[in-house]
N, CA, C and O atoms as a Maestro MAE file, in Angstrom:
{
 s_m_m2io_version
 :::
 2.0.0
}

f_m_ct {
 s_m_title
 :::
 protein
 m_atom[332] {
  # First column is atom index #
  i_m_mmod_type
  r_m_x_coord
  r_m_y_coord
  r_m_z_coord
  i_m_residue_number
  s_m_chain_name
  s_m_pdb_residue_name
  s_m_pdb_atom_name
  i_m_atomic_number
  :::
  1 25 -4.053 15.592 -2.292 1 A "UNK " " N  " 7
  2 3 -2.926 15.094 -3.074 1 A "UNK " " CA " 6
  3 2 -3.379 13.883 -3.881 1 A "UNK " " C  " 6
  4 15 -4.092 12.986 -3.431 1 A "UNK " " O  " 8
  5 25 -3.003 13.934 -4.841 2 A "UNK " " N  " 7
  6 3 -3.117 12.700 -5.832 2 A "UNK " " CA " 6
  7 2 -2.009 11.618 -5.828 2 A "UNK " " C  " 6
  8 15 -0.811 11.871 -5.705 2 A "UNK " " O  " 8
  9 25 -2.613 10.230 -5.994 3 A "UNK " " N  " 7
  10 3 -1.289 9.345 -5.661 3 A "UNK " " CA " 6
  11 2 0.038 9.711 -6.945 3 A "UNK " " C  " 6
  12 15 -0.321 10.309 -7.960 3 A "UNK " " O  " 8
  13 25 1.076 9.427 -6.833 4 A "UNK " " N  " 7
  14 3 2.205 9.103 -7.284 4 A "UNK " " CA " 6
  15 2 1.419 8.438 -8.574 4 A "UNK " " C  " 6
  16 15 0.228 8.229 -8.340 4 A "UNK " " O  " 8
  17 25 1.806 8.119 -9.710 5 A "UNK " " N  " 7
  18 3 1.449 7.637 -10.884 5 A "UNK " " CA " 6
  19 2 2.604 6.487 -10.756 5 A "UNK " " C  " 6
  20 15 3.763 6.878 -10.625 5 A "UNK " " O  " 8
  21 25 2.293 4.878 -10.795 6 A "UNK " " N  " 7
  22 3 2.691 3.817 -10.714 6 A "UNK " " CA " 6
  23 2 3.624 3.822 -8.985 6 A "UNK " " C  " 6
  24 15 4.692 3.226 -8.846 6 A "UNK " " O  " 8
  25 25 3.272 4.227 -8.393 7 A "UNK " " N  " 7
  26 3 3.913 4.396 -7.380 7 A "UNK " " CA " 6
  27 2 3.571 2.455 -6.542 7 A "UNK " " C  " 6
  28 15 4.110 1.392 -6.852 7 A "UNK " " O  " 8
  29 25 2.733 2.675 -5.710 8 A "UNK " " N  " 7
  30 3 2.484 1.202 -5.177 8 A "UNK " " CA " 6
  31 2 3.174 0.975 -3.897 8 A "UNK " " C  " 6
  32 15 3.126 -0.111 -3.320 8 A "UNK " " O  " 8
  33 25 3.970 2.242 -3.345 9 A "UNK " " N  " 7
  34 3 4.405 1.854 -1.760 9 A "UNK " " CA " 6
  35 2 3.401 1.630 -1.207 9 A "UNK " " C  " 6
  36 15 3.443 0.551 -0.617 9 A "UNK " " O  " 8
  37 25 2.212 2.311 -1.085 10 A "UNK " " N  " 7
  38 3 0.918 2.108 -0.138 10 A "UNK " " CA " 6
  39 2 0.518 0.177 -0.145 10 A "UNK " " C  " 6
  40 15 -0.180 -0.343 0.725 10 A "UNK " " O  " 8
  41 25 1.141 -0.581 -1.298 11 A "UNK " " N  " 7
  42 3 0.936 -1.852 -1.242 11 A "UNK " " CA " 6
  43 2 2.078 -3.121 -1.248 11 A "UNK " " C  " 6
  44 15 1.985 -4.339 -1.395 11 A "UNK " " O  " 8
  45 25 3.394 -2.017 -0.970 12 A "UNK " " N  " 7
  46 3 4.433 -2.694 -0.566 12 A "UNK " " CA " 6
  47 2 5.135 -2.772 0.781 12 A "UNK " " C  " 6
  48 15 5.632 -3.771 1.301 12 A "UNK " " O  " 8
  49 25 5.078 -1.452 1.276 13 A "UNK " " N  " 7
  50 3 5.998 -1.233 2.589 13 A "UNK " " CA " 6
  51 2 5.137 -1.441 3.829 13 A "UNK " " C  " 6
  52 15 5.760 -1.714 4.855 13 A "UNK " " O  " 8
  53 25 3.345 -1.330 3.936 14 A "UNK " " N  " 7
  54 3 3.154 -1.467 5.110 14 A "UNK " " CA " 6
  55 2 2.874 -3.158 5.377 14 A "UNK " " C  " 6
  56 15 2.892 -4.009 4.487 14 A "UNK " " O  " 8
  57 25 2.645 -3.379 6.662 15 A "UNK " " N  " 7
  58 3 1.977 -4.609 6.795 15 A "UNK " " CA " 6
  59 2 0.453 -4.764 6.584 15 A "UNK " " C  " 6
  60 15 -0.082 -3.673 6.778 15 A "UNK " " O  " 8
  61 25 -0.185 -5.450 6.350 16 A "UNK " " N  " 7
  62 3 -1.745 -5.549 6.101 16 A "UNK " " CA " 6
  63 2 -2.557 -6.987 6.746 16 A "UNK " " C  " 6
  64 15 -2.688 -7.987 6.041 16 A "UNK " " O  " 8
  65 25 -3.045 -6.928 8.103 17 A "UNK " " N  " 7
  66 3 -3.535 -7.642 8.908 17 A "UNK " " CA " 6
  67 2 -4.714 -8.447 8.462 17 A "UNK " " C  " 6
  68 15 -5.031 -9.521 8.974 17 A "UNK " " O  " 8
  69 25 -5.296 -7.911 7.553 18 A "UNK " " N  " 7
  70 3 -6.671 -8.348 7.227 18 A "UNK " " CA " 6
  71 2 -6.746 -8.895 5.761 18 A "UNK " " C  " 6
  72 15 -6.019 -8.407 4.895 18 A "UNK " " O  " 8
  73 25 -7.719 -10.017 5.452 19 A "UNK " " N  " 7
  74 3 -7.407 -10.741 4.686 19 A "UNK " " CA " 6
  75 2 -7.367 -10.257 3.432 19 A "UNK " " C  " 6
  76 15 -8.405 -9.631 3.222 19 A "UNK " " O  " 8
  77 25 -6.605 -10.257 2.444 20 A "UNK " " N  " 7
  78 3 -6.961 -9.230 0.997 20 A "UNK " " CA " 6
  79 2 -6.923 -11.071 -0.190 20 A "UNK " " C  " 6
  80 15 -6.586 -12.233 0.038 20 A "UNK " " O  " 8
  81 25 -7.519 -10.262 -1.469 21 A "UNK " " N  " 7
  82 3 -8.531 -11.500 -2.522 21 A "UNK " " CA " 6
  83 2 -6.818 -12.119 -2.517 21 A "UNK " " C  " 6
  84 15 -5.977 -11.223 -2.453 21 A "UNK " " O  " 8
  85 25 -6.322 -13.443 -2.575 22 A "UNK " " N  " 7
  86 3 -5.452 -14.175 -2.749 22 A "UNK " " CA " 6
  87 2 -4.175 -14.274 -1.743 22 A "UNK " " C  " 6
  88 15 -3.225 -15.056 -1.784 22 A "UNK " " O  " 8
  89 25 -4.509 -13.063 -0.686 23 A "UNK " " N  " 7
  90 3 -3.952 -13.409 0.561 23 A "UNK " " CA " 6
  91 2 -4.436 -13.471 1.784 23 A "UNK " " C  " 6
  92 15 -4.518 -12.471 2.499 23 A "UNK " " O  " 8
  93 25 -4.790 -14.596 2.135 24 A "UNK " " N  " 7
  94 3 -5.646 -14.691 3.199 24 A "UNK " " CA " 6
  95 2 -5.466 -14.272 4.769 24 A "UNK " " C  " 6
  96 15 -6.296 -14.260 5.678 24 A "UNK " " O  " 8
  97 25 -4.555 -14.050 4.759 25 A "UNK " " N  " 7
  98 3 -3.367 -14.086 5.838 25 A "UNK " " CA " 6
  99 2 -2.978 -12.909 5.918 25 A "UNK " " C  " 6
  100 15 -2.152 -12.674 6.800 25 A "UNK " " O  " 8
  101 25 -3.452 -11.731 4.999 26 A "UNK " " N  " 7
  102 3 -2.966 -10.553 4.843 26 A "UNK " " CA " 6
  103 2 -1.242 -10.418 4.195 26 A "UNK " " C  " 6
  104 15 -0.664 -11.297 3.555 26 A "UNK " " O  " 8
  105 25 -0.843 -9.457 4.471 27 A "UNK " " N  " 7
  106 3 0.808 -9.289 3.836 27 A "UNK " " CA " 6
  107 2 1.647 -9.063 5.002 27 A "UNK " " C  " 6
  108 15 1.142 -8.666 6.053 27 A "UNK " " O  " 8
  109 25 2.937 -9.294 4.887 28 A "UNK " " N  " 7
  110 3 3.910 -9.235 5.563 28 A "UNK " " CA " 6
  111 2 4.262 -7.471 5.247 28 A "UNK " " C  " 6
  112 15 3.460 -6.948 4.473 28 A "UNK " " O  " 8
  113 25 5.450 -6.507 5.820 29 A "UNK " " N  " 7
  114 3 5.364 -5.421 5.265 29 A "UNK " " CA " 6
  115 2 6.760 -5.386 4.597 29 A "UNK " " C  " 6
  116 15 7.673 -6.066 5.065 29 A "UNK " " O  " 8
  117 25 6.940 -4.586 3.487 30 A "UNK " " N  " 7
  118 3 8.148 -4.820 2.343 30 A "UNK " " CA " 6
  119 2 7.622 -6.014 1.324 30 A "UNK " " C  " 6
  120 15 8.435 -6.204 0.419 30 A "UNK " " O  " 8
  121 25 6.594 -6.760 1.265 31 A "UNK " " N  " 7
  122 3 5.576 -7.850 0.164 31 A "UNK " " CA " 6
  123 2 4.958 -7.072 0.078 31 A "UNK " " C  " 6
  124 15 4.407 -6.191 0.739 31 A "UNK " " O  " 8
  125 25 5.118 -7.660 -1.432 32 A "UNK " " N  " 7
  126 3 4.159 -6.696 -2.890 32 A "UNK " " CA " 6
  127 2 2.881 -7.402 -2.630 32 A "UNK " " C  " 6
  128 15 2.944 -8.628 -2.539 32 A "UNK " " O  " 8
  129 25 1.819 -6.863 -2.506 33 A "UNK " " N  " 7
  130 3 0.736 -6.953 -2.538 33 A "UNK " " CA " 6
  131 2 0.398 -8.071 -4.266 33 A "UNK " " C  " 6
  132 15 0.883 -7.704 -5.336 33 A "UNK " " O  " 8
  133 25 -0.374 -9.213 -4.162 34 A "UNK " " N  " 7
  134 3 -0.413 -10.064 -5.105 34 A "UNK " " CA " 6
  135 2 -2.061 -9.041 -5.589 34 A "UNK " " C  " 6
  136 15 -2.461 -9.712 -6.541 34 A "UNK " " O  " 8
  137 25 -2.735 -8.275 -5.472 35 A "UNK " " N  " 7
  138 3 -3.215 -7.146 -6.026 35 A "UNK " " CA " 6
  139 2 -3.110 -6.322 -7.098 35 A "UNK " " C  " 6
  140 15 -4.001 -5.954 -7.864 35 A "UNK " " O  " 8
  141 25 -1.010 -5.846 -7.091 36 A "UNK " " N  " 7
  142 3 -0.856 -4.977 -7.403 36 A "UNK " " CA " 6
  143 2 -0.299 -5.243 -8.521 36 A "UNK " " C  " 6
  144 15 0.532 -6.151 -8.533 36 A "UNK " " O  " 8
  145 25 -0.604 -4.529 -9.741 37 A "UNK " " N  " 7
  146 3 0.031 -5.055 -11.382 37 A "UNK " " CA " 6
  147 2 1.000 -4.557 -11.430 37 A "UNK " " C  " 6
  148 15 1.511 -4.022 -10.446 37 A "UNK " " O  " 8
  149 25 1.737 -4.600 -13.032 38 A "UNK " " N  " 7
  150 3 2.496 -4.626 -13.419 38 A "UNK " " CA " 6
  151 2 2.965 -2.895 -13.880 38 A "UNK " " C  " 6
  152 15 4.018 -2.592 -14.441 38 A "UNK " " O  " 8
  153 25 1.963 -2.021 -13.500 39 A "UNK " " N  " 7
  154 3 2.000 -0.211 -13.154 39 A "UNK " " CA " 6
  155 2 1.923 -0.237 -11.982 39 A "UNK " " C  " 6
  156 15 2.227 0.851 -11.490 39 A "UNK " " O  " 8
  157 25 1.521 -1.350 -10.929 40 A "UNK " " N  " 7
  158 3 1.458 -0.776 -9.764 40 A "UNK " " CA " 6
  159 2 0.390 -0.195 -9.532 40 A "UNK " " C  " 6
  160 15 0.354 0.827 -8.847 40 A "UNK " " O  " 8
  161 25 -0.617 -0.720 -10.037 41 A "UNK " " N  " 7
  162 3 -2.211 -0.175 -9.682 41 A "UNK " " CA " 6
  163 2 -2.973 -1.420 -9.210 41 A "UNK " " C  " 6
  164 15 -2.882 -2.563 -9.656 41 A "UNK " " O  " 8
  165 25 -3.673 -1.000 -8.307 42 A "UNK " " N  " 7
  166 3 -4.251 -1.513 -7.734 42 A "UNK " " CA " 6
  167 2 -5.663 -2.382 -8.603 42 A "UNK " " C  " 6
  168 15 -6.674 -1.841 -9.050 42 A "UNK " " O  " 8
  169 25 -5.305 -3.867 -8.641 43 A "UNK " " N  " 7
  170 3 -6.498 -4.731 -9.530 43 A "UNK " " CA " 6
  171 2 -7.704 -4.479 -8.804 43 A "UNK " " C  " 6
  172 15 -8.754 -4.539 -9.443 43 A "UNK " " O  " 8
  173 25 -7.727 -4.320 -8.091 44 A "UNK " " N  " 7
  174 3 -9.238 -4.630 -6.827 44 A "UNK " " CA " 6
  175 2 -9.885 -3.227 -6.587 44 A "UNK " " C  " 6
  176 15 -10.929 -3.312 -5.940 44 A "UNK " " O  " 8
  177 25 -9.493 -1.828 -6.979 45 A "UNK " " N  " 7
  178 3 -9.527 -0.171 -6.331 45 A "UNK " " CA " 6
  179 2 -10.898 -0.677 -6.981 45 A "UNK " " C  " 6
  180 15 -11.295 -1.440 -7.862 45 A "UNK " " O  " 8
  181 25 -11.495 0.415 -5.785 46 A "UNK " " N  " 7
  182 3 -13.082 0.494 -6.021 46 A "UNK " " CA " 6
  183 2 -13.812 -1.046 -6.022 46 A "UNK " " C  " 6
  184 15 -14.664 -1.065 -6.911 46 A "UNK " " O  " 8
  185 25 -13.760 -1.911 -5.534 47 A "UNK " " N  " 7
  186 3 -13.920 -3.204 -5.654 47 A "UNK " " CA " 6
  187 2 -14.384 -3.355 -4.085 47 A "UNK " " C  " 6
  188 15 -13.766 -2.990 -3.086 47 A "UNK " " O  " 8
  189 25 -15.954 -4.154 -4.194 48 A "UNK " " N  " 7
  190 3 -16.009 -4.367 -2.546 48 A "UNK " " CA " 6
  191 2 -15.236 -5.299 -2.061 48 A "UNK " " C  " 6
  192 15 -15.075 -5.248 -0.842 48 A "UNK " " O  " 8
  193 25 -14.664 -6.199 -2.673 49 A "UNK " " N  " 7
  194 3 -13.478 -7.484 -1.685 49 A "UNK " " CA " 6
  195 2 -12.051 -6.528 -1.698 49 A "UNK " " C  " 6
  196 15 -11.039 -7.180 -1.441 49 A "UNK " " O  " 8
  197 25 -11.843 -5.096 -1.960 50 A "UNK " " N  " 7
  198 3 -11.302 -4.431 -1.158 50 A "UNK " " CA " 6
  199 2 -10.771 -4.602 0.274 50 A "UNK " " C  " 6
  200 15 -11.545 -4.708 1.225 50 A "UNK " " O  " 8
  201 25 -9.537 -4.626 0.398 51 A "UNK " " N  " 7
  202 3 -9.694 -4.426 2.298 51 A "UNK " " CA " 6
  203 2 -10.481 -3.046 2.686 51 A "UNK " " C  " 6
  204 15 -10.691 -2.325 1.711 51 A "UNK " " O  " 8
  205 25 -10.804 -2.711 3.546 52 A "UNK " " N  " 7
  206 3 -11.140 -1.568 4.103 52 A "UNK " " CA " 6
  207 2 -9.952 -0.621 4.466 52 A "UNK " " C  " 6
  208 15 -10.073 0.574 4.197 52 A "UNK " " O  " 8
  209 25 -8.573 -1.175 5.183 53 A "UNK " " N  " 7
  210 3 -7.494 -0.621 5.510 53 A "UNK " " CA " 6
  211 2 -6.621 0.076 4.361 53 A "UNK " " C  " 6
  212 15 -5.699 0.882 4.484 53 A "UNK " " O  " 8
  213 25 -7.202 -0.488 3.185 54 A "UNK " " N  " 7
  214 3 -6.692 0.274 1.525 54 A "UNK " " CA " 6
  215 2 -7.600 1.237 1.430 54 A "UNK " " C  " 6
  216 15 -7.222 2.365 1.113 54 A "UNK " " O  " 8
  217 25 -8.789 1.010 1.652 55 A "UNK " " N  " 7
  218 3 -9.921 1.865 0.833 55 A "UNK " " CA " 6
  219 2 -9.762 3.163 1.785 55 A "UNK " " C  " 6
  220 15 -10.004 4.295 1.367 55 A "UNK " " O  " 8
  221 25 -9.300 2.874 3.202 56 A "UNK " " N  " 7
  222 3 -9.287 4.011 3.621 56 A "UNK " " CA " 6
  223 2 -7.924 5.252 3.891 56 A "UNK " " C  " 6
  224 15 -7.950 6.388 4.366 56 A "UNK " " O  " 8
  225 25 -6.934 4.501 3.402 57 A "UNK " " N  " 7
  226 3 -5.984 5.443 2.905 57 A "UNK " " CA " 6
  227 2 -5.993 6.114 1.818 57 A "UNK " " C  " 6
  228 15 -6.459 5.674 0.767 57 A "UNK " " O  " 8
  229 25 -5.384 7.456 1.982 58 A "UNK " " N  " 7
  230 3 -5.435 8.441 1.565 58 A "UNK " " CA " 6
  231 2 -4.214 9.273 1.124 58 A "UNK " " C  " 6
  232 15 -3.818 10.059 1.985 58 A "UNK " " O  " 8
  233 25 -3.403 9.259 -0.274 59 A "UNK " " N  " 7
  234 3 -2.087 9.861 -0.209 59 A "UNK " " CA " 6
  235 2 -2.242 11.300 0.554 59 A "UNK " " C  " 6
  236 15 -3.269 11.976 0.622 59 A "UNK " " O  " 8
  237 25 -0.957 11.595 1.112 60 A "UNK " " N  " 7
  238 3 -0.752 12.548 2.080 60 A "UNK " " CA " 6
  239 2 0.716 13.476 1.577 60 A "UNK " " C  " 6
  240 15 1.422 12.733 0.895 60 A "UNK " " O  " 8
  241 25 1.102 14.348 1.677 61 A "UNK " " N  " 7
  242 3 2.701 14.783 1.396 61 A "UNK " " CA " 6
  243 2 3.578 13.951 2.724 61 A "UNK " " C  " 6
  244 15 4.804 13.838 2.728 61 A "UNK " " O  " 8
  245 25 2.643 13.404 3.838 62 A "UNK " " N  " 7
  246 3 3.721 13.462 4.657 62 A "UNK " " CA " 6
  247 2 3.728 12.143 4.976 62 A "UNK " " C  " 6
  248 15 4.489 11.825 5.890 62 A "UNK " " O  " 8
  249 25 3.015 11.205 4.411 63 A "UNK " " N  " 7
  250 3 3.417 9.773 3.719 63 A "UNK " " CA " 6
  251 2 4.311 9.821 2.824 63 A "UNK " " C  " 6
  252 15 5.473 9.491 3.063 63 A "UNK " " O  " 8
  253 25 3.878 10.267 1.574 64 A "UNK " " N  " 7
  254 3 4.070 9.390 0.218 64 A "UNK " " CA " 6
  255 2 5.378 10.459 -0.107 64 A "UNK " " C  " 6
  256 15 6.204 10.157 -0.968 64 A "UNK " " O  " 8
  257 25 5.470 11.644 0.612 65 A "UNK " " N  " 7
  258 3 6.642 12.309 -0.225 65 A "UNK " " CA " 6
  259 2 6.084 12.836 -1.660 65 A "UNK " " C  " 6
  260 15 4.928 12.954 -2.066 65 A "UNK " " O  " 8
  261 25 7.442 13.130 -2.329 66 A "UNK " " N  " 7
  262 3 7.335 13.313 -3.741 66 A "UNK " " CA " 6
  263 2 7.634 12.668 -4.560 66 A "UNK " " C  " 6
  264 15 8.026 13.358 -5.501 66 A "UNK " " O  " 8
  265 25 7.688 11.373 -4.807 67 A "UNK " " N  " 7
  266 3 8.568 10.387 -5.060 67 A "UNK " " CA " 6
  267 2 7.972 8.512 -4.942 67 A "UNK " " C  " 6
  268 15 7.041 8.247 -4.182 67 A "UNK " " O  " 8
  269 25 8.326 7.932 -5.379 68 A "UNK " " N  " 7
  270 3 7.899 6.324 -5.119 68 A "UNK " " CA " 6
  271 2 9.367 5.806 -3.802 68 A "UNK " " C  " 6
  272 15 9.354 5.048 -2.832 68 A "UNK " " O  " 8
  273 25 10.216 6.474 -4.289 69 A "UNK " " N  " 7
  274 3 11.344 6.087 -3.419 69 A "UNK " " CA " 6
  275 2 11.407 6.668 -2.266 69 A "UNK " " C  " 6
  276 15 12.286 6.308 -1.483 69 A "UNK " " O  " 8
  277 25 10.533 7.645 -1.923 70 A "UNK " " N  " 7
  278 3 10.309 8.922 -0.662 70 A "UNK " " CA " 6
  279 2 9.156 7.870 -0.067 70 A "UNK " " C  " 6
  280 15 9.422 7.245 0.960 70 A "UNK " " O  " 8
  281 25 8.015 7.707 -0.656 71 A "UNK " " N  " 7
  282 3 6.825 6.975 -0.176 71 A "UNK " " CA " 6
  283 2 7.315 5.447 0.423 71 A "UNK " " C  " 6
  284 15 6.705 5.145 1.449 71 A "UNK " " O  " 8
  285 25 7.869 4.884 0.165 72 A "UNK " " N  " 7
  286 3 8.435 3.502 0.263 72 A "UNK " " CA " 6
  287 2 9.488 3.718 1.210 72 A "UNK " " C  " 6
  288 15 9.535 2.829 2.060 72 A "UNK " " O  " 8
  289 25 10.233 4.502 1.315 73 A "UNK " " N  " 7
  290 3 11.178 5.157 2.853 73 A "UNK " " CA " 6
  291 2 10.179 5.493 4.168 73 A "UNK " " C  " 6
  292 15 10.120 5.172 5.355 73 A "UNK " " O  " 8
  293 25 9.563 6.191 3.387 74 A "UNK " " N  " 7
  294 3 8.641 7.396 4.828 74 A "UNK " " CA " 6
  295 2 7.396 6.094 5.305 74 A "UNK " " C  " 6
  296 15 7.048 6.074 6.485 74 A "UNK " " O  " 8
  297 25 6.660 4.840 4.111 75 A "UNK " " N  " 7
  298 3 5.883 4.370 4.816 75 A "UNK " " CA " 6
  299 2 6.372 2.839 5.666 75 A "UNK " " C  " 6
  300 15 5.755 2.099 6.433 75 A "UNK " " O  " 8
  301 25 7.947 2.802 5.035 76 A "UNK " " N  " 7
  302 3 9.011 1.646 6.024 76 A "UNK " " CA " 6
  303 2 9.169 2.157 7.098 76 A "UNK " " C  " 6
  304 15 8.980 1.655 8.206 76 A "UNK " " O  " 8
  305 25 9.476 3.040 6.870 77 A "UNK " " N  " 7
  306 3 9.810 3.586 8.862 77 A "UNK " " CA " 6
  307 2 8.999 3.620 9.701 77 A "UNK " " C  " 6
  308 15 9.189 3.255 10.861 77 A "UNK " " O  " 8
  309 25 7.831 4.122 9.192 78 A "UNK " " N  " 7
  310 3 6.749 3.931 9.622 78 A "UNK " " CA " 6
  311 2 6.497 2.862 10.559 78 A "UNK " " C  " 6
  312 15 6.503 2.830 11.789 78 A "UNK " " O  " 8
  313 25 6.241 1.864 9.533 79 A "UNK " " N  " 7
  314 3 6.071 0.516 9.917 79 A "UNK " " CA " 6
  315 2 6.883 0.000 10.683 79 A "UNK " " C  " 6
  316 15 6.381 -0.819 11.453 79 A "UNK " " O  " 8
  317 25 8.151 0.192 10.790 80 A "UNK " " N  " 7
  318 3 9.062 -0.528 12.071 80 A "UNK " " CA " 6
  319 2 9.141 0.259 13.020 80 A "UNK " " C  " 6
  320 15 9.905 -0.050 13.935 80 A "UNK " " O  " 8
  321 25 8.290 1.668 13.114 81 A "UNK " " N  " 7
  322 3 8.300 2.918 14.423 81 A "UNK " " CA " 6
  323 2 7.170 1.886 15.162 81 A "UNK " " C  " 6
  324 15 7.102 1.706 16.378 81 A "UNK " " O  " 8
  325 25 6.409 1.332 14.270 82 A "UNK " " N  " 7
  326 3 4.766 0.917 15.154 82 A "UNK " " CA " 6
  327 2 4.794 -0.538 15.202 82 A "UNK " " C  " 6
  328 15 3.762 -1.202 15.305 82 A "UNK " " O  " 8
  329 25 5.977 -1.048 15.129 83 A "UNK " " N  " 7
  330 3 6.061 -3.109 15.154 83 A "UNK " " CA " 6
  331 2 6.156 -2.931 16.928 83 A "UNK " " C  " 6
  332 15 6.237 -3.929 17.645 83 A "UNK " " O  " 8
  :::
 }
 m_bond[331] {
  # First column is bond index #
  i_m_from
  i_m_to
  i_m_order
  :::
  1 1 2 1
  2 2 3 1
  3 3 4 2
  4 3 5 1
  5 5 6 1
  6 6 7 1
  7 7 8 2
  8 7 9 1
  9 9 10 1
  10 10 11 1
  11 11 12 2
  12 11 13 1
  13 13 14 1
  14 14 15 1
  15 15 16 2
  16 15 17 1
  17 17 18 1
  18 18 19 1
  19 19 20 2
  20 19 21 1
  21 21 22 1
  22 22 23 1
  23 23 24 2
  24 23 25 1
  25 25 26 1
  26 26 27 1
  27 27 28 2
  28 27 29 1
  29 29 30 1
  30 30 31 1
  31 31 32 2
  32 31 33 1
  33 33 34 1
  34 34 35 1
  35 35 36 2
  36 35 37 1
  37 37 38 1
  38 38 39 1
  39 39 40 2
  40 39 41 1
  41 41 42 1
  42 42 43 1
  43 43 44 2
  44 43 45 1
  45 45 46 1
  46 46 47 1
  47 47 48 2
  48 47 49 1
  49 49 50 1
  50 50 51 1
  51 51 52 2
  52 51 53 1
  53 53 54 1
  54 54 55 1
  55 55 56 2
  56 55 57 1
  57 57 58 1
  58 58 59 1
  59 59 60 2
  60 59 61 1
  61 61 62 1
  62 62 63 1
  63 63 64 2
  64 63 65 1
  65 65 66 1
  66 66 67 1
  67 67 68 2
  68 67 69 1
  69 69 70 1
  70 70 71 1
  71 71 72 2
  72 71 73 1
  73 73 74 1
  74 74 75 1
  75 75 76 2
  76 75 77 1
  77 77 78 1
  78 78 79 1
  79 79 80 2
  80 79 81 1
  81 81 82 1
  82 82 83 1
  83 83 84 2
  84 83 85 1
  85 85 86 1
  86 86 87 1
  87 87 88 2
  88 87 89 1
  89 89 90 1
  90 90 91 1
  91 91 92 2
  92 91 93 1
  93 93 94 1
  94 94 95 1
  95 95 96 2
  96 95 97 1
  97 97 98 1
  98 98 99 1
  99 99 100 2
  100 99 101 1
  101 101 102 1
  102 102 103 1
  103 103 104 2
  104 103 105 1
  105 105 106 1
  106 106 107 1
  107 107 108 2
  108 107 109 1
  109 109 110 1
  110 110 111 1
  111 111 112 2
  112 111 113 1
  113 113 114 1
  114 114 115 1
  115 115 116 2
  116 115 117 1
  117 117 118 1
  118 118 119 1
  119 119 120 2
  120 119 121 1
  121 121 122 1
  122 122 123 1
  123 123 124 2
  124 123 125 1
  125 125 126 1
  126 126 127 1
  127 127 128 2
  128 127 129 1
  129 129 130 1
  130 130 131 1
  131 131 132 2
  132 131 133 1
  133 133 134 1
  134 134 135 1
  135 135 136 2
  136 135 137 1
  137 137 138 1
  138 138 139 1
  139 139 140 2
  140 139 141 1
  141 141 142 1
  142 142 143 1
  143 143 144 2
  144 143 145 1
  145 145 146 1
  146 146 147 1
  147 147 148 2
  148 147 149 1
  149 149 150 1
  150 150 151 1
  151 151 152 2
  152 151 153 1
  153 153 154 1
  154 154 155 1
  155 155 156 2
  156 155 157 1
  157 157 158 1
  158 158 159 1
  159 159 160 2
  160 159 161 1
  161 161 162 1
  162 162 163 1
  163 163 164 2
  164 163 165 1
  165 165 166 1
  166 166 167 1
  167 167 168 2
  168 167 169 1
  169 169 170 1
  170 170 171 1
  171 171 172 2
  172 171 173 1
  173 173 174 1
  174 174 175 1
  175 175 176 2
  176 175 177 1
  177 177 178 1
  178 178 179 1
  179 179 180 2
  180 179 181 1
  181 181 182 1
  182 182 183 1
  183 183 184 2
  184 183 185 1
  185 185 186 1
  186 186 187 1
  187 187 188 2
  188 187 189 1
  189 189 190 1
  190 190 191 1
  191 191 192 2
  192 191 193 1
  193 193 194 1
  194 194 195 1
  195 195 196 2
  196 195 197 1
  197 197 198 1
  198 198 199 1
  199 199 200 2
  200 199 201 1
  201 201 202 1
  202 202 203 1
  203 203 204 2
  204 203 205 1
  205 205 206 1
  206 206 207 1
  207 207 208 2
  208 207 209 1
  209 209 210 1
  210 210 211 1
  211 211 212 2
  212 211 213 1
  213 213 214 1
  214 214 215 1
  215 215 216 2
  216 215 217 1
  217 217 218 1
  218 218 219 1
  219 219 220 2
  220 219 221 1
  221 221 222 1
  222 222 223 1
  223 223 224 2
  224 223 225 1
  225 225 226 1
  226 226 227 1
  227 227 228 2
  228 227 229 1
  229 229 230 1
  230 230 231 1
  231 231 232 2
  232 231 233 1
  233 233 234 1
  234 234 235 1
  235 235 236 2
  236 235 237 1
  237 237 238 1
  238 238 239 1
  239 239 240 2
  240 239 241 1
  241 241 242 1
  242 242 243 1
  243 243 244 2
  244 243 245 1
  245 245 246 1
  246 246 247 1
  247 247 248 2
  248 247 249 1
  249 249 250 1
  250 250 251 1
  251 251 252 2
  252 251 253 1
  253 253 254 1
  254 254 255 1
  255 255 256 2
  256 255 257 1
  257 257 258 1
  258 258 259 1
  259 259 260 2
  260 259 261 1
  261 261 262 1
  262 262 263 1
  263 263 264 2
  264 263 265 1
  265 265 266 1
  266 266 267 1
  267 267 268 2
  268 267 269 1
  269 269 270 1
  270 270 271 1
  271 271 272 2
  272 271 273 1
  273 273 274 1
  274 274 275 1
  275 275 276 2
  276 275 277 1
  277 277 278 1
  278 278 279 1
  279 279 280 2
  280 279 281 1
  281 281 282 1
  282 282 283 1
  283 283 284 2
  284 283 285 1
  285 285 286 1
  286 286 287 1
  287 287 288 2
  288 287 289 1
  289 289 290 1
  290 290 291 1
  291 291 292 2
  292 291 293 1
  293 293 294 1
  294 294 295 1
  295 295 296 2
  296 295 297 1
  297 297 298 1
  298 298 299 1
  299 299 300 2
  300 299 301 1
  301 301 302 1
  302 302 303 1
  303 303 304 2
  304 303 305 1
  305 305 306 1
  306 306 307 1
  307 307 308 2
  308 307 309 1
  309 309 310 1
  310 310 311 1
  311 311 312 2
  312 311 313 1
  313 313 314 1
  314 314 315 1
  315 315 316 2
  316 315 317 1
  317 317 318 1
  318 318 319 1
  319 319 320 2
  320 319 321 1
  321 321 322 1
  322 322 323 1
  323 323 324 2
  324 323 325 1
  325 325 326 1
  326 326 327 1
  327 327 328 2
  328 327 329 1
  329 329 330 1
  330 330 331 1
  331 331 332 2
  :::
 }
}
């Protein structure tokens, strides 16, 4: 599957533990990734100061849905199934 085109749940809804370029502290989950532009693409993709926990996700149908508003539902719940 190919990501969503401007989509950006993968850098809004989860939490992110490990330090990413301008957040050291990682992200809270539902915070926009300070990464992510103004399409919602990722400034840093393919970039070694990458987190690893980005580089290794992978859109899925049973993440991301069909949708930015499906992906951002399915990867919130997520996240408060595993707090």
């Amino acid at each position: 599957m190919q990501c969503i085109p401007g989509c950006g749940a993968c850098c809004i809804a989860p939490s992110i533990t490990t330090p990413i370029p301008g957040m050291p502290h990682g992200k809270a989950a539902g915070e926009r990734c300070v990464q992510l532009d103004e399409n919602n693409l990722c400034k840093i993709f393919n970039q070694p100061e990458r987190p690893k926990v980005c580089s290794a996700f992978t859109a899925d149908p049973a993440i991301c849905g069909d949708s930015k508003e499906s992906a951002l539902y399915i990867i919130s719940s997520l996240e408060s199934q595993t707090q």
